[in-house]
ZABA-35656 format. One record per residue (C-alpha): residue in one letter; chain; y, z, x. Coordinates in Angstrom, 2 decimals, decimal comma, m for minus. Layout:
BEGIN
 vomar torza      yy      zz      xx
     A     A       Y       Z       X
...
//
This chain:
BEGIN
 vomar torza      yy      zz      xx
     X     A   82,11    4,96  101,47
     X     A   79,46    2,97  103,16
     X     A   76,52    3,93  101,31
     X     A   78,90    3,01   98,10
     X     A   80,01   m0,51   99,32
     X     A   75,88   m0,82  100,66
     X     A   74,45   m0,05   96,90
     X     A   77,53   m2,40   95,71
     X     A   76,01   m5,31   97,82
     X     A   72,57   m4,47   96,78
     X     A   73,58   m4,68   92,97
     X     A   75,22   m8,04   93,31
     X     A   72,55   m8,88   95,24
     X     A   69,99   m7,84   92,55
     X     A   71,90   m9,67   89,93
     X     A   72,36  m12,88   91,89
     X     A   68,65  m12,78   91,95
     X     A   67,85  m12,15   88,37
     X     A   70,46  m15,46   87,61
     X     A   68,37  m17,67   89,80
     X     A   65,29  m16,11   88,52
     X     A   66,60  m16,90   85,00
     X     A   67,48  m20,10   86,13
     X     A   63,88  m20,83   87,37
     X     A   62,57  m19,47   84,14
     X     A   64,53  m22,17   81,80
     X     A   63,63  m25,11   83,95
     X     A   59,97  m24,24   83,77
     X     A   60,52  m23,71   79,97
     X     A   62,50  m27,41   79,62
     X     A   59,35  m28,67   82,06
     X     A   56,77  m27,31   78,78
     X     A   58,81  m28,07   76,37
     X     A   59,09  m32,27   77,20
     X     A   54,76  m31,87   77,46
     X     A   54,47  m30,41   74,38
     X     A   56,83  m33,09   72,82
     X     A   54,89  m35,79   74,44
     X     A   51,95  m34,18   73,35
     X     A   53,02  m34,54   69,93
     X     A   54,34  m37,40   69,79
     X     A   50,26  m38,83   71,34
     X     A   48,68  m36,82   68,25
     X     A   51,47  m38,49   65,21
     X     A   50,23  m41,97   66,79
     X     A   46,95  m40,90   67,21
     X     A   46,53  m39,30   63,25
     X     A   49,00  m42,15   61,55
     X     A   45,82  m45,06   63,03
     X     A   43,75  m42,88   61,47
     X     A   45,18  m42,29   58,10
     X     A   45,73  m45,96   58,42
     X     A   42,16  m47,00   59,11
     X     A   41,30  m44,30   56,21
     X     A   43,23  m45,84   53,80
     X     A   41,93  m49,17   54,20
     X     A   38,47  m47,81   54,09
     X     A   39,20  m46,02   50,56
     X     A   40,64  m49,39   49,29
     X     A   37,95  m51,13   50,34
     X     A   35,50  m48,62   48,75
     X     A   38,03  m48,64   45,79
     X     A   37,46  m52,17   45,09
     X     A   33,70  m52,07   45,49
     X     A   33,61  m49,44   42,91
     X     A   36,04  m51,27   40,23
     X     A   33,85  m54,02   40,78
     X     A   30,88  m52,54   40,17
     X     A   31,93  m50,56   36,53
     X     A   33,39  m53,63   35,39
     X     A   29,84  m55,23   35,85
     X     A   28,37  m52,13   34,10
     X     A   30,52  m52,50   31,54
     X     A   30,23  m55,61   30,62
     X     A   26,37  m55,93   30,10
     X     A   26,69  m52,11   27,82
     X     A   29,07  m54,41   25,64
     X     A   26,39  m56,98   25,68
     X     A   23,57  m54,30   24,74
     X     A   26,38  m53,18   22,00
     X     A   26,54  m56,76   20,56
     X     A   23,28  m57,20   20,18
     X     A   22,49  m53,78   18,45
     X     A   25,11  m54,64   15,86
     X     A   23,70  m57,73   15,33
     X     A   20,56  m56,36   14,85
     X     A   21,79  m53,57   12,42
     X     A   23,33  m56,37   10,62
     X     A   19,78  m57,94    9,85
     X     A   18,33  m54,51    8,76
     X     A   21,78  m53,93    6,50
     X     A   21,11  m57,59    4,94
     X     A   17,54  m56,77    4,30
     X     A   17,98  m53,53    2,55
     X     A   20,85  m54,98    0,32
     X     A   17,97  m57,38   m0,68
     X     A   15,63  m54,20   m1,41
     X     A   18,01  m52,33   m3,49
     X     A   19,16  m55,35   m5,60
     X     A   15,58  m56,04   m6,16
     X     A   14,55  m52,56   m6,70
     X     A   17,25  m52,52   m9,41
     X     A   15,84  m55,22  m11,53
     X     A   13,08  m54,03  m11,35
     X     A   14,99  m50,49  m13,02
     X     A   16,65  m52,67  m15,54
     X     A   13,07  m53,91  m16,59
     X     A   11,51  m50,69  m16,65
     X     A   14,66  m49,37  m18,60
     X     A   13,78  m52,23  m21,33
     X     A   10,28  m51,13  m21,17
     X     A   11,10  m47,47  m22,05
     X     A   13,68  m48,02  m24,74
     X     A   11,14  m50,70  m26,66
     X     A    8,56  m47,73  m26,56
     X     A   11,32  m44,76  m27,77
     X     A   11,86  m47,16  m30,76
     X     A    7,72  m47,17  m31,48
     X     A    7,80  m43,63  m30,73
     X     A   10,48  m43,06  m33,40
     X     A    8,83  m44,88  m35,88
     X     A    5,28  m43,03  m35,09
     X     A    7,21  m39,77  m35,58
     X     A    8,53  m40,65  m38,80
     X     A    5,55  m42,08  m40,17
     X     A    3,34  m38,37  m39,37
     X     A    6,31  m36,58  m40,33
     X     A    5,79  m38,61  m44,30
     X     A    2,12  m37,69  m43,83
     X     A    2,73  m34,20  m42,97
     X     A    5,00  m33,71  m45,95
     X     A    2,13  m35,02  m48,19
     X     A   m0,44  m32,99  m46,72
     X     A    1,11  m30,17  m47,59
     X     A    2,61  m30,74  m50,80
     X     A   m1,69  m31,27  m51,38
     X     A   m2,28  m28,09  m49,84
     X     A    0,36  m26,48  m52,17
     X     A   m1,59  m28,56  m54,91
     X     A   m4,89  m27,51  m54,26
     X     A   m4,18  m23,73  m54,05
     X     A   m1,82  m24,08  m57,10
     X     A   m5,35  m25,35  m58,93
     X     A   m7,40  m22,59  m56,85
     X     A   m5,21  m20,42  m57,88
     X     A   m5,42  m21,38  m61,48
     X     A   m9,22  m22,17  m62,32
     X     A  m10,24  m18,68  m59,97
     X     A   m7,07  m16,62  m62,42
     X     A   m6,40  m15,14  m58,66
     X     A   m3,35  m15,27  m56,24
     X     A   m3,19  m15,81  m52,40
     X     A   m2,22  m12,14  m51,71
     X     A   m4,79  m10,27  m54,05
     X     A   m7,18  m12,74  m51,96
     X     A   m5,93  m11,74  m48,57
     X     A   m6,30   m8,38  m50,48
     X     A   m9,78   m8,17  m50,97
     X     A  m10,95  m10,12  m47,70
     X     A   m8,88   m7,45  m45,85
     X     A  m10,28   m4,72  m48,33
     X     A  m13,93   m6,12  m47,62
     X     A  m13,57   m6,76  m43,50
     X     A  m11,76   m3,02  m43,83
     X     A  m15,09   m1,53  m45,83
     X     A  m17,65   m3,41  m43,35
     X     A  m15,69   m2,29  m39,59
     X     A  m15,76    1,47  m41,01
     X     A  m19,26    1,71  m41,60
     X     A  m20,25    0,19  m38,64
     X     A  m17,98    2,28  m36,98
     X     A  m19,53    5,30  m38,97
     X     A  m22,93    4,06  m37,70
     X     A  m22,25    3,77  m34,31
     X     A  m20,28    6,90  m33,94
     X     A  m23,16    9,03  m35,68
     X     A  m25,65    6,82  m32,95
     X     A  m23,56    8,01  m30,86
     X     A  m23,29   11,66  m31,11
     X     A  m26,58   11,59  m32,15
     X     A  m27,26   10,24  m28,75
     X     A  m25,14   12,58  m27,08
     X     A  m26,89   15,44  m28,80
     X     A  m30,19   14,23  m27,33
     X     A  m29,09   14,18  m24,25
     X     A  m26,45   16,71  m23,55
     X     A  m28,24   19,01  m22,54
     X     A  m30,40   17,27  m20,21
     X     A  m27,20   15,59  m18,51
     X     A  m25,71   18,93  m18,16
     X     A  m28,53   19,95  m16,17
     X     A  m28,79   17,12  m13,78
     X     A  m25,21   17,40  m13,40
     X     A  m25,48   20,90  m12,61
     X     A  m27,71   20,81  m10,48
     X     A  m26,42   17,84   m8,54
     X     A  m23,16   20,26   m8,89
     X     A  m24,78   22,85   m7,31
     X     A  m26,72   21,03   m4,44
     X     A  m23,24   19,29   m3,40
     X     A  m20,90   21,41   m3,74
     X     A  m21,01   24,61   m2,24
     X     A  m22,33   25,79    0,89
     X     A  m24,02   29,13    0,54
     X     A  m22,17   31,15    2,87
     X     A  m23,15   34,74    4,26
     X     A  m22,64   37,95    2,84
     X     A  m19,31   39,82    3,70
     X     A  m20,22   43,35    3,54
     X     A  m16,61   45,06    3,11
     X     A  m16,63   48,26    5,87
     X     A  m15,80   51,51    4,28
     X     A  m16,46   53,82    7,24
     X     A  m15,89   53,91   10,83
     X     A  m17,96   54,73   13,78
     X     A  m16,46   57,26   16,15
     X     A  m19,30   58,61   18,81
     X     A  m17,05   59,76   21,14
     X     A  m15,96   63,83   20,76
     X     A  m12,93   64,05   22,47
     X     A  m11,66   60,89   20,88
     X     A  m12,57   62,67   17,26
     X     A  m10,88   65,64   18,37
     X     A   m7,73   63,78   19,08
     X     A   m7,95   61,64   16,11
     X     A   m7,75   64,46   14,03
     X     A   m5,26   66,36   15,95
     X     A   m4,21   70,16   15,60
     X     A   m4,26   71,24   12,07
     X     A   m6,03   67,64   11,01
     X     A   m1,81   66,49   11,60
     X     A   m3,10   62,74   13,13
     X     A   m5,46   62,41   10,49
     X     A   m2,88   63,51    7,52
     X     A   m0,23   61,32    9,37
     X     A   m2,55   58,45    9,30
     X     A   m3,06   59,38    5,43
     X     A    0,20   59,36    4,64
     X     A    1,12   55,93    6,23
     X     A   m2,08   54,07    5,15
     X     A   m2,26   55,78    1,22
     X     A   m5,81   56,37    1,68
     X     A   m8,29   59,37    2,25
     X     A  m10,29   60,08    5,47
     X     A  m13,73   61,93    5,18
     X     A  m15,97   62,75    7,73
     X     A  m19,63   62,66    6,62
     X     A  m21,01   65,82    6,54
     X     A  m24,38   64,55    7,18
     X     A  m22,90   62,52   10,30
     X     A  m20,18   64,11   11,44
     X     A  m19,48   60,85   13,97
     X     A  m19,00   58,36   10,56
     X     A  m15,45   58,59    9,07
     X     A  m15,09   57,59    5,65
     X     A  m12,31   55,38    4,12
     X     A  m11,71   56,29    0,17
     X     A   m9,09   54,33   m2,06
     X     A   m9,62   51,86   m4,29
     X     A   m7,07   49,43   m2,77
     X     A   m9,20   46,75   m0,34
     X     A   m6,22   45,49    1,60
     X     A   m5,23   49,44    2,45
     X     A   m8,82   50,08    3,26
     X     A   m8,09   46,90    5,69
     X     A   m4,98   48,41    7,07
     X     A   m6,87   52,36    7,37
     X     A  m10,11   50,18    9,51
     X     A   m7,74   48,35   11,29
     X     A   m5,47   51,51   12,98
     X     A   m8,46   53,45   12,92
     X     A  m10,57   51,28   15,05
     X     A   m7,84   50,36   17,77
     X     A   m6,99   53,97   18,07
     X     A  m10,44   54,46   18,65
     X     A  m10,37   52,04   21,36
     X     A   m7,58   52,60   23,14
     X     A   m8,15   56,62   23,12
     X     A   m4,03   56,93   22,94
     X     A   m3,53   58,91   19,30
     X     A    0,08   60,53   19,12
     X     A    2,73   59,84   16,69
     X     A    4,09   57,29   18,15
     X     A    0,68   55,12   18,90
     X     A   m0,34   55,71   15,19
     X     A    3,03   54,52   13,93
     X     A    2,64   51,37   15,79
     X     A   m1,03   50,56   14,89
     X     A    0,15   50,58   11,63
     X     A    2,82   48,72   12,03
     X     A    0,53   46,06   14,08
     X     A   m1,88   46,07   11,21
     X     A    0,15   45,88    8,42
     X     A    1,73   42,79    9,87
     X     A   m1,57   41,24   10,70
     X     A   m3,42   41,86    7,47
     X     A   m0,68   40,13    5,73
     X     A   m0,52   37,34    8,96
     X     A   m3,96   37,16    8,01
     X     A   m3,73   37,24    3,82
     X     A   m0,98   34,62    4,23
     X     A   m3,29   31,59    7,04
     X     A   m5,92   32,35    4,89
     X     A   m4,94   31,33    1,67
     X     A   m3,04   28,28    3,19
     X     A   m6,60   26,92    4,77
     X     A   m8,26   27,89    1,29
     X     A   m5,60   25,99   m0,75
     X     A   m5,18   22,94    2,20
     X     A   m9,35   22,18    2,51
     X     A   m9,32   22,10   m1,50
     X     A   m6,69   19,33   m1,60
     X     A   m5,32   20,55   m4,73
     X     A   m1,85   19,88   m3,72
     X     A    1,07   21,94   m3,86
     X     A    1,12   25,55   m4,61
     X     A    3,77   28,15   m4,56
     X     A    4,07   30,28   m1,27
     X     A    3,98   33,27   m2,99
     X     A    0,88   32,07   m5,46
     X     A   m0,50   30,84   m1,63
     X     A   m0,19   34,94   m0,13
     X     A   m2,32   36,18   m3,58
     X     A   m5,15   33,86   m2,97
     X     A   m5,35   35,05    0,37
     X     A   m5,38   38,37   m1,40
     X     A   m8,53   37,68   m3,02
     X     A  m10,45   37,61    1,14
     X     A  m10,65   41,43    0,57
     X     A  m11,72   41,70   m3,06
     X     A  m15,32   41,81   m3,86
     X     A  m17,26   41,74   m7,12
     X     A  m20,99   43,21   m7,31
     X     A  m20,82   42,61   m3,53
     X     A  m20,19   38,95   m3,54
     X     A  m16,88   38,16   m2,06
     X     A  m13,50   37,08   m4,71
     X     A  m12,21   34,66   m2,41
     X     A  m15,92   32,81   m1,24
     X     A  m16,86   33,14   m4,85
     X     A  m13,32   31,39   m6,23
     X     A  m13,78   28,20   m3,49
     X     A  m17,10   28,35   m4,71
     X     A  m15,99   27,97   m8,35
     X     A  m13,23   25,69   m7,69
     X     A  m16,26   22,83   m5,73
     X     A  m18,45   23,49   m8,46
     X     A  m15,66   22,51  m10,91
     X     A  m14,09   19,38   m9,40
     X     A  m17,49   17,77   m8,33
     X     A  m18,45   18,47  m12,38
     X     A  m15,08   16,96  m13,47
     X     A  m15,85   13,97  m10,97
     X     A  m18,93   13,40  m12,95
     X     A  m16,66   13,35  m16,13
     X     A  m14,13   11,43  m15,17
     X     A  m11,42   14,24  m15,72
     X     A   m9,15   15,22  m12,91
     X     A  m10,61   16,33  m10,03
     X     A   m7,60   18,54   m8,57
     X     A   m6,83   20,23  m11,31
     X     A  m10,36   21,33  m12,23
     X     A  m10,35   22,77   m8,48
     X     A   m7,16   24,33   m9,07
     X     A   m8,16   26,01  m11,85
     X     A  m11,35   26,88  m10,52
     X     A   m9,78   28,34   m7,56
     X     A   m7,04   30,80   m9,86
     X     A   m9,62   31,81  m12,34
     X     A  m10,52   35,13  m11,31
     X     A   m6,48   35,57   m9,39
     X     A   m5,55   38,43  m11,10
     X     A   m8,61   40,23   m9,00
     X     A   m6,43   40,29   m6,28
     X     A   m3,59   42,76   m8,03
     X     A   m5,79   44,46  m10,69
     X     A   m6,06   47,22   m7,76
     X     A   m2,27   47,30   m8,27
     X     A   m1,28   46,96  m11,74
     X     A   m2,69   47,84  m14,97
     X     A   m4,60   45,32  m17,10
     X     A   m7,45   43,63  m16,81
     X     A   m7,98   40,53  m14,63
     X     A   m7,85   38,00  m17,03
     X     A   m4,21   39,19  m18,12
     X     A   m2,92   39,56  m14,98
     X     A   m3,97   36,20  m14,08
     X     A   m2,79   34,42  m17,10
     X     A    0,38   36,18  m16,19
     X     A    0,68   35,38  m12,35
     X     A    0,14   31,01  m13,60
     X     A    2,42   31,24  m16,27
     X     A    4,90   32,70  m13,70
     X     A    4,99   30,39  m11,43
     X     A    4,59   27,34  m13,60
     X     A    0,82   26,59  m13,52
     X     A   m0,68   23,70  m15,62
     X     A   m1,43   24,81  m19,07
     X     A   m4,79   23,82  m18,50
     X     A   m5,15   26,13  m15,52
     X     A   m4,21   28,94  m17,77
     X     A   m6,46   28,03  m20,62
     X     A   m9,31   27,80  m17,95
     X     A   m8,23   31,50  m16,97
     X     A   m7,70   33,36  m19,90
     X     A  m11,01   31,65  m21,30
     X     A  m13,54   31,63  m18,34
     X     A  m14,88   35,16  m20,08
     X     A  m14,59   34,49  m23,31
     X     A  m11,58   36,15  m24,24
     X     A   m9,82   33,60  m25,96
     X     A  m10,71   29,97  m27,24
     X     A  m11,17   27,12  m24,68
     X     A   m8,96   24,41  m25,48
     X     A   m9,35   21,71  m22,30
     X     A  m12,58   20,28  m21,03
     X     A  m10,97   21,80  m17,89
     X     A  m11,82   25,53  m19,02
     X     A  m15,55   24,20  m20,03
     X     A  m16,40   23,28  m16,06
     X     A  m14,58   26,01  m14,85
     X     A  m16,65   28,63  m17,08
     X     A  m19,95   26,71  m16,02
     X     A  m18,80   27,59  m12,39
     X     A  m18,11   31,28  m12,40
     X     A  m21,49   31,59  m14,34
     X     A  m23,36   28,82  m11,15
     X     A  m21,96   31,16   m8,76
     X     A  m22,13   34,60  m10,21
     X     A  m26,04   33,90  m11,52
     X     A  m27,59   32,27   m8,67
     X     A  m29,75   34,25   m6,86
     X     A  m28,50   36,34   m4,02
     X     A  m24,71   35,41   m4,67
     X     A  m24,23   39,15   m5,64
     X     A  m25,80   42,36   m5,82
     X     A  m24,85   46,47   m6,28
     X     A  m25,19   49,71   m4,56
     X     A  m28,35   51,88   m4,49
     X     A  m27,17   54,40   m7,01
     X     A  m26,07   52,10   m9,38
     X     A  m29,52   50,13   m9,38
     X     A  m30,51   52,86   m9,79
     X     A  m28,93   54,29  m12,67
     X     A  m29,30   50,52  m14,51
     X     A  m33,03   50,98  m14,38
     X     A  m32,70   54,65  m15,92
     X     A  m30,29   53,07  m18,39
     X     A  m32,80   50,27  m19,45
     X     A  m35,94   53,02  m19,74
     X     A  m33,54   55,44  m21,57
     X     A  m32,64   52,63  m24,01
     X     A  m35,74   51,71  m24,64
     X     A  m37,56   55,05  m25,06
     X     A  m35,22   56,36  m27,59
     X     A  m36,75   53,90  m29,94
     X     A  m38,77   55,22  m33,05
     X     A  m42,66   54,31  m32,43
     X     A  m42,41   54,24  m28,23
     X     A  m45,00   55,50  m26,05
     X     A  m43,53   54,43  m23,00
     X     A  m41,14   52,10  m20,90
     X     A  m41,31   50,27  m17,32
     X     A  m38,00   48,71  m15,94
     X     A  m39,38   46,41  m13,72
     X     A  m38,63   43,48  m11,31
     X     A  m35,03   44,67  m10,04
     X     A  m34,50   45,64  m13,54
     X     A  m34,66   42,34  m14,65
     X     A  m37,39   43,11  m17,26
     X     A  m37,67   45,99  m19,49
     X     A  m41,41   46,19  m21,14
     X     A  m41,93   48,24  m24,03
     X     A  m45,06   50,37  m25,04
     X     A  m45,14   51,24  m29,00
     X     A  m47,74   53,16  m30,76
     X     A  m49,91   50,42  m33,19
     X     A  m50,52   53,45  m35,65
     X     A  m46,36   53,97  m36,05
     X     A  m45,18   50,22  m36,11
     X     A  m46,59   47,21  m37,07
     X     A  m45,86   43,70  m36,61
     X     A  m42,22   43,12  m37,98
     X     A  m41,04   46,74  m36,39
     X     A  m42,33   45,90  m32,70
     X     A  m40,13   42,89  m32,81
     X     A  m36,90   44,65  m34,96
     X     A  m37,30   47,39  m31,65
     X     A  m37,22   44,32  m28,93
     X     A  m34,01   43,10  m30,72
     X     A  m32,60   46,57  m31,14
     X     A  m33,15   47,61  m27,40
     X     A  m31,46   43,69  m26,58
     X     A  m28,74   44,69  m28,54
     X     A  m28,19   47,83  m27,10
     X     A  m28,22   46,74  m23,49
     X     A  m25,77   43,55  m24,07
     X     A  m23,64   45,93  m25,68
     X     A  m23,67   49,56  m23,23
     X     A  m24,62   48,03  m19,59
     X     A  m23,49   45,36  m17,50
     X     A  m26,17   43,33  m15,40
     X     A  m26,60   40,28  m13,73
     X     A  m27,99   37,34  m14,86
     X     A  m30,93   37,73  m17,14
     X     A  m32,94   40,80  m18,93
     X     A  m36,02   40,45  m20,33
     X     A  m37,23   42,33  m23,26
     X     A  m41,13   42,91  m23,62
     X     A  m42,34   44,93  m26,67
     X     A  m45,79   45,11  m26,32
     X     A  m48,35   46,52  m29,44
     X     A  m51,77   47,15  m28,81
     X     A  m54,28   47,97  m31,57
     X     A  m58,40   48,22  m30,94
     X     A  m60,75   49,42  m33,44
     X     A  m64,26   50,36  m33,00
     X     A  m67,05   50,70  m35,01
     X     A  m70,88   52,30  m34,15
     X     A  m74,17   51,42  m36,47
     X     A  m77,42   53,09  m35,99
     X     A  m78,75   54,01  m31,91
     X     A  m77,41   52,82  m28,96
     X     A  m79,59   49,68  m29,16
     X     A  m77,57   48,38  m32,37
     X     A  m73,65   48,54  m31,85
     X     A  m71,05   46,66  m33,39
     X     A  m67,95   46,07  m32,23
     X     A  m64,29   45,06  m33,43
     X     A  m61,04   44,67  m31,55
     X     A  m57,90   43,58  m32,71
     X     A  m56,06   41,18  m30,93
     X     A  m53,20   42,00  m28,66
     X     A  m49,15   42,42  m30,17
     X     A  m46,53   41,66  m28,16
     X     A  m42,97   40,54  m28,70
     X     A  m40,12   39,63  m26,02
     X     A  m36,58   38,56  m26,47
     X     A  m34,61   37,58  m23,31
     X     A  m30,84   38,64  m22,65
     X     A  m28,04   36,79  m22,56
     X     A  m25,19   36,24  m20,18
     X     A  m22,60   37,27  m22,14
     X     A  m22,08   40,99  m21,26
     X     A  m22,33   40,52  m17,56
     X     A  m20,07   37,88  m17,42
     X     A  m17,22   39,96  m19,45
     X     A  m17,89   43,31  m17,78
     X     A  m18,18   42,26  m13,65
     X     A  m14,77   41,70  m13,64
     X     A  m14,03   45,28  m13,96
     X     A  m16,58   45,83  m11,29
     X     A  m15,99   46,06   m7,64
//
């Protein structure tokens, strides 16, 4: 009971001192609260002296200001006023101006209409002596007319008849001057330009020798090359289409036989990286082939897009492009198709330059001429046909065909075109070194030429000699005279032109010799009588080698 009526005391006691605590607070809180009034009251005096001393300040600088624009103002308006006047003067003086200027219009006006009524009168009066001048005109012809008993169109008539006659015959005369003149020189001018042509144009380039055999000096390689049986060697037949001989004189050379140059290509190709890389199964030669085929025609196809791009003859058919490149492995008397066709082609546009014809089409031309070369392998005809055939089938300028299907004579040349272009094969296939042939057929062509010859009526003897470029004949004097020794150098022409095929030139030398000696009395007295020498030539023509090559490889 205690310890309850202690913690009773000690509550009230506790509360009793929170009141006066509280009591305390609020009289320190009234104490604060009159300062801060005071306080505030100090700064509304302090701030309403200074707004007060502010706003006089302003109004001062208010006034000072008005002032000062009103000053401003007033001498612009003066400036203003005496512009104005001034524009006034200027406006009075131009008002002057223009009223003068406009008597001065109203004089000129005066002026002008005075003049227009001279003028009119002027016109009238040559218009009266027009009139009369030609009603004399139309009096003197009417008299012409009548003392000559001839009218103005039969005079017109025969002036026109007369200036008609005189123009045609001097046309006739300078046209026959003319031709005349070209006659003359023709063929001179076609030599120079020829020549100039020829040093130009081409550039001779080396000899491609087309490989028919390969090389294989290793045994074991041989032996595997031809396999058990000869099956590699058949296989390699069979995939290639050509024919593989050994030699039997060199056992270590292996022939390639078909006619076809880009097979042969194909055959040299397989064979010679088989050789190399001494792996020959079925599989190995089935790829070669497969490598070479594609990179014989990679290469047929780049190299007839350089041949037709560094000719500049513009546009050709893809197809047409992969048959010129055709031509790289086609050769004629051993001069190479495709060489021999650029050759051709420069030949023909540096001539047609001279001529003022068109350059890229003579090039073109010269470039297709001898295109069916590159098929003739494949398909039946001969050259010319299948080239005519190929430009007409892919859309070639008539000219380009003409220039084909005439370039040896087979059918009439109707362009200027076909002229250079036949001048070119016959610069390229004639000049010296540009082709040649095989042993055995040299061979045989000087046999041919002797034969020819000897089988003659009245020959002794014949000599084929400088590369078969010459043919001389020996005839007995006592069997044919004179006229025979040159019917037999005709005769043995004839018969070469029309049974061999040569390049270039043949000479034909029919020589007749006839001495005749006489003896009188001893040794001490002779007399002596020769007849002079006989001899007859006759040179070959181009013709015949130019038709035949083609047919030639």
């Amino acid at each position: 009971m205690i310890y309850v009526i202690i913690a009773v005391i000690a509550v009230i006691a506790i509360i009793i001192g929170a009141f006066s605590g509280i009591q305390t607070q609020k009289r320190r809180y009234a104490q604060k609260i009159a300062q801060a009034h005071q306080e505030a009251d100090k700064l509304l005096e302090s701030a309403r002296v200074k707004a007060q001393e502010a706003s006089e300040k302003l109004t001062s600088e208010g006034d000072q200001q008005t002032a000062d624009y009103k000053e401003s103002i007033e001498e612009e308006l003066d400036s203003y006023q005496a512009d104005n006047a001034t524009r006034q003067i200027r406006i009075d003086q131009r008002e002057n101006g223009l009223k003068q200027t406009q008597a001065r219009l109203d004089q000129i006006h005066e002026d002008l209409a005075k003049r227009n009524d001279e003028l009119d009168q002027t016109n009238k009066t040559i218009q009266e002596l027009r009139s009369q001048a030609n009603q004399l005109a139309h009096d003197r012809l009417e008299t012409l007319q009548k003392r000559g008993q001839l009218s103005t169109d039969e005079a017109k008539k025969q002036i026109l008849d007369a200036l008609t006659r005189d123009l045609n015959r001097e046309r006739d005369v300078e046209l026959r001057y003319q031709s005349d003149e070209a006659e003359v020189n023709a063929p001179k001018l076609a030599k120079i330009m020829a020549i100039d042509a020829i040093q130009r144009g081409p550039v001779d380039m080396p000899r491609e020798h087309t490989e028919h055999t390969v090389q294989i000096n290793d045994r074991s390689v041989k032996q595997k090359l031809v396999g058990r049986e000869a099956q590699n060697i058949r296989y390699i037949e069979s995939l290639t289409g050509t024919d593989l001989v050994f030699d039997p004189d060199e056992s270590s050379m292996l022939h390639i036989v078909t006619a076809d140059p880009i097979r042969r290509e194909i055959a040299k190709t397989v064979l010679t990286n088989l050789v190399v890389s001494k792996q020959i199964n079925t599989q190995s030669i089935e790829h070669q082939v497969d490598m070479a085929q594609t990179n014989v025609m990679d290469d047929i196809r780049k190299t007839g897009e350089k041949t037709v791009s560094s000719l500049h003859i513009g546009w050709m058919h893809p197809d047409l492009i992969k048959i010129v490149g055709r031509l790289k492995y086609r050769t004629s008397y051993g001069q190479n198709v495709l060489n021999h066709s650029v050759e051709v082609a420069d030949i023909a546009g540096l001539l047609a330059s001279e001529l003022g014809l068109d350059v890229k089409l003579a090039k073109r031309a010269g470039l297709l001429h001898d295109i069916g070369k590159a098929i003739d392998r494949e398909v039946d005809g001969t050259h010319v046909e299948l080239g005519v055939k190929i430009a007409e089938t892919y859309d070639e300028d008539p000219q380009v065909i003409n220039s084909i299907a005439s370039h040896h004579g087979d059918v009439d040349v109707t362009t200027p075109i076909a002229y250079l272009v036949a001048a070119g094969d016959s610069i390229s296939g004639g000049r010296p070194g540009a082709r040649s042939e095989s042993v055995e057929e040299y061979v045989n062509r000087l046999k041919s030429l002797e034969r020819i010859a000897s089988s003659k009526p009245g020959v002794k003897e014949s000599y084929a000699i400088q590369a078969g470029r010459e043919i001389r004949i020996m005839v007995d004097p006592h069997q044919v005279n004179d006229e025979q020794n040159d019917e037999i150098a005709n005769q043995v022409k004839d018969q070469i032109e029309e049974e061999l095929t040569y390049p270039g030139k043949i000479k034909v030398t029919s020589i007749r010799d006839f001495k005749a000696f006489a003896f009188i009395g001893t040794d001490t007295k002779k007399a002596h009588h020769s007849a002079p020498n006989r001899s007859r030539s006759s040179n070959g023509g181009h013709a015949k080698h130019a038709k035949k090559a083609g047919n030639h490889a």
